[in-house]
C-alpha positions as CSV (number, residue, x, y, z in Angstrom):
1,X,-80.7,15.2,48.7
2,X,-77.2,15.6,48.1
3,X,-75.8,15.8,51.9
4,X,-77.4,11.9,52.5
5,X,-74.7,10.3,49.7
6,X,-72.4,12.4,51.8
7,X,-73.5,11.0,54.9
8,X,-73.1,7.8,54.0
9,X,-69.5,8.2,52.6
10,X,-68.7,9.4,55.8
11,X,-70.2,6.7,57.9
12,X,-68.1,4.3,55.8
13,X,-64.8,5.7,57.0
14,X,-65.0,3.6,60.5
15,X,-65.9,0.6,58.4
16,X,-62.3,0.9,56.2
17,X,-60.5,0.1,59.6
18,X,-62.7,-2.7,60.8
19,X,-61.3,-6.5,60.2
20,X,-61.7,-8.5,57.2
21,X,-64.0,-5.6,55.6
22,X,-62.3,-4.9,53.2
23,X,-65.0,-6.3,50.2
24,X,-67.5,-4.9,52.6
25,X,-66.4,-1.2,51.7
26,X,-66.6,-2.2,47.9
27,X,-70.0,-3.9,48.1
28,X,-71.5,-0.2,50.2
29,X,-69.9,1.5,47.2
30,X,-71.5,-0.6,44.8
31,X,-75.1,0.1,46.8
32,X,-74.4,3.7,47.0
33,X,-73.8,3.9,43.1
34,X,-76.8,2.2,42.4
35,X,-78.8,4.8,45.1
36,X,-77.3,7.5,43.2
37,X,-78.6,6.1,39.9
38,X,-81.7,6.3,40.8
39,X,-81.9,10.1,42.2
40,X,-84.2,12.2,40.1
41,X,-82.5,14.2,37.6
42,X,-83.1,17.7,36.0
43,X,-81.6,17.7,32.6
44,X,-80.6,21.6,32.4
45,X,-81.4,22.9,35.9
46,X,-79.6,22.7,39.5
47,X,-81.7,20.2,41.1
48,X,-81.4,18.2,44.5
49,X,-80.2,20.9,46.2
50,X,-79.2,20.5,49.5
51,X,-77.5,22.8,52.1
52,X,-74.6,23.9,49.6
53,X,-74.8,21.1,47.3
54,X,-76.5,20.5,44.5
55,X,-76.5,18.7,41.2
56,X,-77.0,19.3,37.0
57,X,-76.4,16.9,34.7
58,X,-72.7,17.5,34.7
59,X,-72.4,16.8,38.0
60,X,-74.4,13.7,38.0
61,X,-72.2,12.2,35.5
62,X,-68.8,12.9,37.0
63,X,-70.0,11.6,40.6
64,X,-71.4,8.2,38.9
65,X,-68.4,8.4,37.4
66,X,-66.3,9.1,40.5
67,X,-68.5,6.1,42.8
68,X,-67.6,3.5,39.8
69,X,-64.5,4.0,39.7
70,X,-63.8,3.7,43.1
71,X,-65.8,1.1,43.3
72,X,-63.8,-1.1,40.4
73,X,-60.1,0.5,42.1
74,X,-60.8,-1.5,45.4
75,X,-61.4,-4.6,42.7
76,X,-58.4,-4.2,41.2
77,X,-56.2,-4.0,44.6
78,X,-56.8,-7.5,45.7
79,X,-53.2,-7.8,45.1
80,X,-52.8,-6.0,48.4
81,X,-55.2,-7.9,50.4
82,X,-53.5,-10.6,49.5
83,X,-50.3,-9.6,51.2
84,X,-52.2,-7.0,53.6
85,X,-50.3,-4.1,53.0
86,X,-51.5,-1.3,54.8
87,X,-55.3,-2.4,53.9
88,X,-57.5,0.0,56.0
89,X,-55.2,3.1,55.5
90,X,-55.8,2.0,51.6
91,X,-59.5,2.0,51.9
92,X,-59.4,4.9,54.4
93,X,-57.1,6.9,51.6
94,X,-60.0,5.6,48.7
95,X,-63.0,7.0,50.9
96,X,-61.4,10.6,51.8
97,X,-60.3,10.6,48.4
98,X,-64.4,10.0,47.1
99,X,-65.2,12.1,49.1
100,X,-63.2,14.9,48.0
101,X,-64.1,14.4,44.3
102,X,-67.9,13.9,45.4
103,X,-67.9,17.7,47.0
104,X,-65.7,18.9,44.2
105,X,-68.5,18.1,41.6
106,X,-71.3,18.9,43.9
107,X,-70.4,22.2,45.7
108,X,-72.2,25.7,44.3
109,X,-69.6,28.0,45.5
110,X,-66.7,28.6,44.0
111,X,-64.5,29.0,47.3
112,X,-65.4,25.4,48.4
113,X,-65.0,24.2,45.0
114,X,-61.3,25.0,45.1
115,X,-60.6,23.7,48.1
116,X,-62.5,20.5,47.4
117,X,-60.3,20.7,44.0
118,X,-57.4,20.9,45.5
119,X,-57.9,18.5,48.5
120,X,-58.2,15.6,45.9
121,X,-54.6,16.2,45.2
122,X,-53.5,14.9,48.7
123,X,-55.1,11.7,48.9
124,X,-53.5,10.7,45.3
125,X,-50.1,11.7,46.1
126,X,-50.6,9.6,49.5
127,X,-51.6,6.6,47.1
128,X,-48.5,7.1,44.9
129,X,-46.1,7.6,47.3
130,X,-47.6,4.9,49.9
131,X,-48.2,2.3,47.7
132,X,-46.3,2.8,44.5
133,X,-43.9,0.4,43.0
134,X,-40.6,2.5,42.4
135,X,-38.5,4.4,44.3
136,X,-39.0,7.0,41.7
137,X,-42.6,7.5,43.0
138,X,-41.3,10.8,45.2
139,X,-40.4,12.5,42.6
140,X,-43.3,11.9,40.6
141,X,-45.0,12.8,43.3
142,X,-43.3,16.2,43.9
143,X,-43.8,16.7,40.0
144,X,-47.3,16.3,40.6
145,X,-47.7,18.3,43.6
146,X,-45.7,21.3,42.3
147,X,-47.6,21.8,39.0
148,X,-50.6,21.6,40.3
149,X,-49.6,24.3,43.6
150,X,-48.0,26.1,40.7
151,X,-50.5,27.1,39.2
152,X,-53.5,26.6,41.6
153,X,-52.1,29.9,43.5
154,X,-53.5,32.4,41.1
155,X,-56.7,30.2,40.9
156,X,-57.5,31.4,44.9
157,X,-56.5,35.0,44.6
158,X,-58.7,35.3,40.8
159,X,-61.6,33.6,43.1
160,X,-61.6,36.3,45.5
161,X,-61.0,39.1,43.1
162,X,-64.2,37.7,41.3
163,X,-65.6,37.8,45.0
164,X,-64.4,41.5,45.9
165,X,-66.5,42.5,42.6
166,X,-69.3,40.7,42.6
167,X,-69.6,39.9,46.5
168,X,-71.6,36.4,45.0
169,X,-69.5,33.1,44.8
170,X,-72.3,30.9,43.9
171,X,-71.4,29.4,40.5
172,X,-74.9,29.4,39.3
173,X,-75.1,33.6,39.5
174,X,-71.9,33.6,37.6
175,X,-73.7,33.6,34.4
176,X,-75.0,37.3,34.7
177,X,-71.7,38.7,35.0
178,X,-68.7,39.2,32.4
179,X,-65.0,39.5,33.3
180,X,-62.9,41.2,30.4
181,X,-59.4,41.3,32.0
182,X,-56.6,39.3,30.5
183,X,-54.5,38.5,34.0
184,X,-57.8,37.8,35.6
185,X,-58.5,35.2,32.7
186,X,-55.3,33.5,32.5
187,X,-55.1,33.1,36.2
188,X,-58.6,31.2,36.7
189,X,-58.2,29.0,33.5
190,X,-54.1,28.0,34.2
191,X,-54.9,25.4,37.2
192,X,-57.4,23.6,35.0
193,X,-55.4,23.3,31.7
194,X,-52.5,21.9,33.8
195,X,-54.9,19.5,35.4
196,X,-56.5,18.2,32.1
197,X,-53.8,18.5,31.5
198,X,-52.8,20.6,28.2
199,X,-49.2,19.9,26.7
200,X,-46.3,21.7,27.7
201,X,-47.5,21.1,31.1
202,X,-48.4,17.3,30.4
203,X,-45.2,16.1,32.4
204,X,-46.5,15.1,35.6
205,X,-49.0,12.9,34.2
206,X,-46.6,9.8,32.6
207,X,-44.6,9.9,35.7
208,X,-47.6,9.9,38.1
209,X,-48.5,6.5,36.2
210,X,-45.8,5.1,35.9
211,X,-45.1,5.1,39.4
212,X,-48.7,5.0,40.9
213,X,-50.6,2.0,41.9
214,X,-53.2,0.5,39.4
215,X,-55.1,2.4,42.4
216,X,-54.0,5.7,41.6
217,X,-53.4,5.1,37.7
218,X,-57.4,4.4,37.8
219,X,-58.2,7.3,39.3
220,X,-56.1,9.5,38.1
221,X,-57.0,8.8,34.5
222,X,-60.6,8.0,35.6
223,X,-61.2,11.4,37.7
224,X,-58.3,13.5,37.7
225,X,-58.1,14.5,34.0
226,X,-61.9,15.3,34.4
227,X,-61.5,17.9,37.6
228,X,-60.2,20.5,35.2
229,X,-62.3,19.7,32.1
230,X,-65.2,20.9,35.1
231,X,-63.7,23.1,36.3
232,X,-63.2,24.6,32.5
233,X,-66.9,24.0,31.6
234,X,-68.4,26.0,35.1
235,X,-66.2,29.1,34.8
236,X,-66.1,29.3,31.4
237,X,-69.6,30.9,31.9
238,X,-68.2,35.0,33.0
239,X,-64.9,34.2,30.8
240,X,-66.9,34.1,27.6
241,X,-65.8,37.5,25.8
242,X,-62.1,37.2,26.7
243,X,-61.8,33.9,25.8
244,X,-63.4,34.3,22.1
245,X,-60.6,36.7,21.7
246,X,-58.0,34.1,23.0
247,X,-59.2,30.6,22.5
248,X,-57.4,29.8,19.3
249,X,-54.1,29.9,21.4
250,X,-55.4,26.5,23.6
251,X,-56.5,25.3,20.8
252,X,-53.3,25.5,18.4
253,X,-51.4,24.6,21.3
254,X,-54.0,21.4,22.0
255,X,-54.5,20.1,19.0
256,X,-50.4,20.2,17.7
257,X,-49.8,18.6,21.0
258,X,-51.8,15.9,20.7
259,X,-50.5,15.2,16.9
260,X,-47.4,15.2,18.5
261,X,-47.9,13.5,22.0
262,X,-49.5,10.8,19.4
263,X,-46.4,10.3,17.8
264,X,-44.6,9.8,21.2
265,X,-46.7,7.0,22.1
266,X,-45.4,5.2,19.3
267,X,-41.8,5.7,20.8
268,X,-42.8,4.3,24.5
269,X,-41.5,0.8,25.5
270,X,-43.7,0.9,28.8
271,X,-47.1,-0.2,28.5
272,X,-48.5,2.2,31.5
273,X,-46.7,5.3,29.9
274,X,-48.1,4.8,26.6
275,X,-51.6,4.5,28.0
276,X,-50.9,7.6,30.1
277,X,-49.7,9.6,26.9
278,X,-52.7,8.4,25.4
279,X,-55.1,9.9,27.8
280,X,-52.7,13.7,26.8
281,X,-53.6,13.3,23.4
282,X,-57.7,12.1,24.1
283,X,-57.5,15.5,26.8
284,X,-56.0,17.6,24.0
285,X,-59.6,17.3,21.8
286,X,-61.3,18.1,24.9
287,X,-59.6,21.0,25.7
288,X,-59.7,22.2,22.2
289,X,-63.8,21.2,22.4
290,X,-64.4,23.1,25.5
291,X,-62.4,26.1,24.1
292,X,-64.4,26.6,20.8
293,X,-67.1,27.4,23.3
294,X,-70.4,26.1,20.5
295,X,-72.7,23.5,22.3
296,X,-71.2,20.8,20.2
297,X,-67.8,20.8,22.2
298,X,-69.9,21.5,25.2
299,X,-71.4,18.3,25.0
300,X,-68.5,16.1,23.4
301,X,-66.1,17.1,25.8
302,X,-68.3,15.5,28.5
303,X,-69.2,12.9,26.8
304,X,-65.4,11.6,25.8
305,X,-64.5,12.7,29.5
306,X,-66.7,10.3,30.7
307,X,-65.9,7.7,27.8
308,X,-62.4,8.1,27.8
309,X,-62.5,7.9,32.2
310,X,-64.1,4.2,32.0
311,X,-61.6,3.5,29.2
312,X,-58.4,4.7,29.9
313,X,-59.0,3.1,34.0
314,X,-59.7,-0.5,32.0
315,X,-56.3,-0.2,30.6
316,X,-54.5,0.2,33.5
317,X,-56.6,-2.5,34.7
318,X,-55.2,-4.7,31.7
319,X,-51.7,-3.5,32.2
320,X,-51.9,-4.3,36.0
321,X,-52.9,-7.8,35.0
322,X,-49.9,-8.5,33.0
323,X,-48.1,-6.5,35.8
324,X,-49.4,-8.6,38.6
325,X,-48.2,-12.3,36.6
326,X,-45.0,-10.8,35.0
327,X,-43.7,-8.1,37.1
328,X,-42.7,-6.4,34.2
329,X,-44.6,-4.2,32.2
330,X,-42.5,-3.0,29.1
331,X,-43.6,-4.0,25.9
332,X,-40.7,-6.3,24.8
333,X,-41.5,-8.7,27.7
334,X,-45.0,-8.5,27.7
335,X,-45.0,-10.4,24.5
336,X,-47.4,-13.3,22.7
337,X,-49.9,-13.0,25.3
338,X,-52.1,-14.1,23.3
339,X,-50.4,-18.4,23.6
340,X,-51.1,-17.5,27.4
341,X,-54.4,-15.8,28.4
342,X,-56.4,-16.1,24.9
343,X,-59.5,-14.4,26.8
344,X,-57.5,-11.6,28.1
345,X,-56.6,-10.6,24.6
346,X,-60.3,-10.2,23.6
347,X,-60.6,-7.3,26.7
348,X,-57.3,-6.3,25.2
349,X,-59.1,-5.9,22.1
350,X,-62.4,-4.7,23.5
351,X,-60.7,-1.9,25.2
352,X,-58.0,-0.6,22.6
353,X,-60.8,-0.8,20.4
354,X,-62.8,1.8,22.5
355,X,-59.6,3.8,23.2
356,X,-59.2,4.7,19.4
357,X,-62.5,5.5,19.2
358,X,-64.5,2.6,17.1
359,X,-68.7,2.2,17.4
360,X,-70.4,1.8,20.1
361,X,-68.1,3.8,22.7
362,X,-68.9,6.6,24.0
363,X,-65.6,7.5,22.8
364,X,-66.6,7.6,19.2
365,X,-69.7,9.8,20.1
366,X,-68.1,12.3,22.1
367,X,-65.0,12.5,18.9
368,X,-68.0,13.3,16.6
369,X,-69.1,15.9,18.3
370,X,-65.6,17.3,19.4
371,X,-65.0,17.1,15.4
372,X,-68.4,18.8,14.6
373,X,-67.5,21.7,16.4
374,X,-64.1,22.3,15.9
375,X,-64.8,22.1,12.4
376,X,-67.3,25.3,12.4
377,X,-64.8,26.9,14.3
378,X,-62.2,26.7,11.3
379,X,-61.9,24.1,8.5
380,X,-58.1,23.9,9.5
381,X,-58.4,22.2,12.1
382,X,-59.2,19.4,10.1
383,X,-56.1,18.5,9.2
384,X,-54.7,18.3,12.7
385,X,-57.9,16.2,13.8
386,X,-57.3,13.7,10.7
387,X,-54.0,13.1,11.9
388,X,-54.9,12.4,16.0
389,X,-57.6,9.8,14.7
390,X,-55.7,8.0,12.2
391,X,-52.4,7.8,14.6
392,X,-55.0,7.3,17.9
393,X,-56.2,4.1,16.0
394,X,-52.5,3.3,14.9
395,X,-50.9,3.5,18.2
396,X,-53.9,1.0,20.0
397,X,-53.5,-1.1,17.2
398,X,-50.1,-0.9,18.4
399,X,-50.3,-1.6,21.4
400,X,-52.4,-4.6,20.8
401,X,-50.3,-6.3,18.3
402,X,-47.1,-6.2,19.9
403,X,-48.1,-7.3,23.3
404,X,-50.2,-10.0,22.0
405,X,-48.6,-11.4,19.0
406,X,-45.2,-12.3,19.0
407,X,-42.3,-14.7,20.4
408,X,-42.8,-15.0,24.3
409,X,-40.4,-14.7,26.9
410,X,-39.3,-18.2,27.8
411,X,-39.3,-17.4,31.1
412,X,-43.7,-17.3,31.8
413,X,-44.0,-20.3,32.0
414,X,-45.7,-21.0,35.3
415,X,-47.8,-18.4,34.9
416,X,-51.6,-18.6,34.9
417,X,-54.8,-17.6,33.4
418,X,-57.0,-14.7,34.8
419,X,-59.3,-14.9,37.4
420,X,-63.4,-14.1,37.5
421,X,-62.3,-11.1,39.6
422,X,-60.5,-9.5,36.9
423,X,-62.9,-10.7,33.9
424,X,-65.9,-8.9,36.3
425,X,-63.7,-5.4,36.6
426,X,-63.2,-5.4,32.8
427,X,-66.2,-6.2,31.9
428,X,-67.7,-3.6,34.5
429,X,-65.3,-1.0,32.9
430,X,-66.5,-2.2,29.2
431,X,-69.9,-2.3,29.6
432,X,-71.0,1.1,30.8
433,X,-69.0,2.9,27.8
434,X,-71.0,0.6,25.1
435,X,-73.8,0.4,26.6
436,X,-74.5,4.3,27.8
437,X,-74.4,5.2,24.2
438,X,-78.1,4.0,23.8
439,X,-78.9,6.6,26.3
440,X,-76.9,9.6,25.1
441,X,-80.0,11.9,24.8
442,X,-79.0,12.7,28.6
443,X,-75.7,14.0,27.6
444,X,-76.4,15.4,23.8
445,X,-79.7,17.5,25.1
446,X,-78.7,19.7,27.9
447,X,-80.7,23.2,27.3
């Protein structure tokens, strides 16, 4: 069941570098998604299993997830059809790259699932460094390859130690066993916090977006950020003793940091690295969710991963738009948009809205439940949460007030409203997080 989506991604590799197919490839994607939508689920089993793939709920959320997004990246790139740079490499790097995050959430042993993990990281840096804007995209690509390869080192030799013990790698067995060594622990959970990715080892992330493509922005803060919230909630399973001894140091560490990453949006004049910081301090309840290990953060952490993926990619989307007409994207040029593009600034709104978390995103539901269980973990933790809601609503608000209000740059003037294409990404970016909240039985009632 699995293997045919696979089949068919694979297929549509010789299409990328046939001529003038480039919506082609988007409209295949757009069929596939819809294919995969209507796959039987099991709600709380392994189901579709095929070969060495095989699916769960999780899964079958990240990979829809994965499909949109890739779908809505190739509609926000028109900007290089237009000038043909480099067009069937680009769709060629979007495929491998699906690909790779389609086996990485679908794989049952824990070997492949590292290498699948890790084999996302190429395509990405290929999309930053191929077809970023600034020649500081190298280094932001070296940042991102070296903390990921930093820490993903220890990841390999803890999966074969777990091997040598238990000679089983399949992910679903890993439930009957339990782990209680402290090296073993830190060296299997490290390569996901710094993917998520936790502070003190946020840095990569602003200057990946910055420099990245409103290609790789998308995915990174669409897909990426989720690869090691996954990878967190699957191993977490034989890490379960250990970590109740140890949890409250990722979760100190989280939650300050996202207080304090909070603040430093305020202090961003780029519009791209305050959405990026934005997504550190959303990751930092996720992490802190995941870590209290009660089936509340379970479930909100997946939930606001998936909100906070469709979310966080329509805001690059947005900021690529005023990108793509300004060629500018800090804030005090990207001013009184609202005299310009009036219907922009209601997906402005729309967006920013579910970025700090207001009814009916997913965004709010997953925070809830994030809340709920960090709360039964301690009642102290209130007070850090209090202050990453109120300053997650103050720094969209923002966001939104100063690039919409305000005295424009005299110099926009031949600039021109957006185009159906863009209204038609948003709204499919917008839609799915409102409207998947009438159906959040499928992610609230796992077991």
């Amino acid at each position: 069941m699995m293997m045919k989506f696979l089949m068919m991604m694979i297929f549509m590799i010789p299409l990328c570098f046939m001529k003038n197919m480039f919506w082609m490839v988007q409209m295949m994607l757009f069929f596939m998604m819809f294919l995969f939508m209507n796959m039987t689920m099991s709600l709380n089993l392994y189901c579709n299993l095929s070969y060495m793939y095989s699916c769960d709920i999780m899964s079958y959320g990240l990979i829809m997830l994965s499909i949109w997004i890739s779908v809505l990246m190739i509609m926000a790139s028109e900007n290089l059809y237009k000038v043909n740079y480099y067009l069937n490499y680009f769709l060629f790097n979007i495929m491998f790259l699906l690909i790779m995050l389609y086996l990485t959430f679908s794989v049952m042993n824990m070997f492949m699932f590292y290498l699948f993990f890790e084999g996302s990281l190429i395509p990405t840096l290929l999309l930053i460094i191929g077809w970023g804007y600034q020649p500081e995209r190298i280094q932001a690509g070296m940042y991102l390859l070296f903390y990921t390869l930093f820490v993903s080192l220890p990841l390999l030799i803890g999966i074969f130690y777990v091997f040598n013990e238990m000679n089983c790698m399949t992910i679903y067995f890993l439930k009957f066993m339990n782990l209680n060594m402290y090296l073993l622990y830190f060296s299997m959970i490290l390569a996901f916090l710094v993917k998520m990715p936790m502070y003190f080892v946020h840095l990569w992330l602003p200057k990946a977006h910055v420099e990245a493509p409103v290609s790789g922005s998308m995915i990174l803060a669409g897909i990426m950020l989720k690869l090691g919230g996954y990878g967190l909630l699957r191993l977490m399973i034989f890490l379960q003793q250990i970590n109740l001894k140890l949890n409250y140091i990722w979760i100190v560490i989280s939650l300050i940091g996202g207080f304090y990453i909070s603040l430093k949006c305020f202090c961003q004049i780029d519009i791209k690295s305050l959405i990026a910081y934005s997504s550190v301090a959303h990751m930092s309840i996720v992490i802190s969710g995941i870590m209290v290990m009660n089936y509340w953060g379970f479930i909100g952490s997946y939930i606001l991963m998936i909100g906070h993926g469709l979310c966080s990619s329509g805001m690059f989307c947005l900021a690529n738009i005023s990108y793509e007409r300004l060629h500018s994207r800090s804030l005090y040029i990207n001013k009184g948009m609202m005299n310009f593009m009036p219907s922009m600034s209601l997906w402005w709104f729309l967006l920013l809205s579910s970025n700090m978390a207001a009814p009916p995103s997913l965004n709010l539901m997953g925070e809830i439940s994030l809340i709920n269980s960090m709360m039964s973990w301690s009642w102290l933790t209130m007070i850090m949460l209090i202050l990453i809601s109120f300053f997650s609503a103050g720094y969209s608000l923002y966001l939104y007030s100063f690039i919409q209000h305000g005295k424009y740059y005299s110099g926009i003037y031949s600039y021109y409203t957006g185009v159906s294409r863009e209204y038609l990404m948003l709204i499919l970016h917008w839609l799915p997080l409102n409207i998947l909240i009438m159906k959040i039985d499928y992610c609230m009632i796992w077991f």
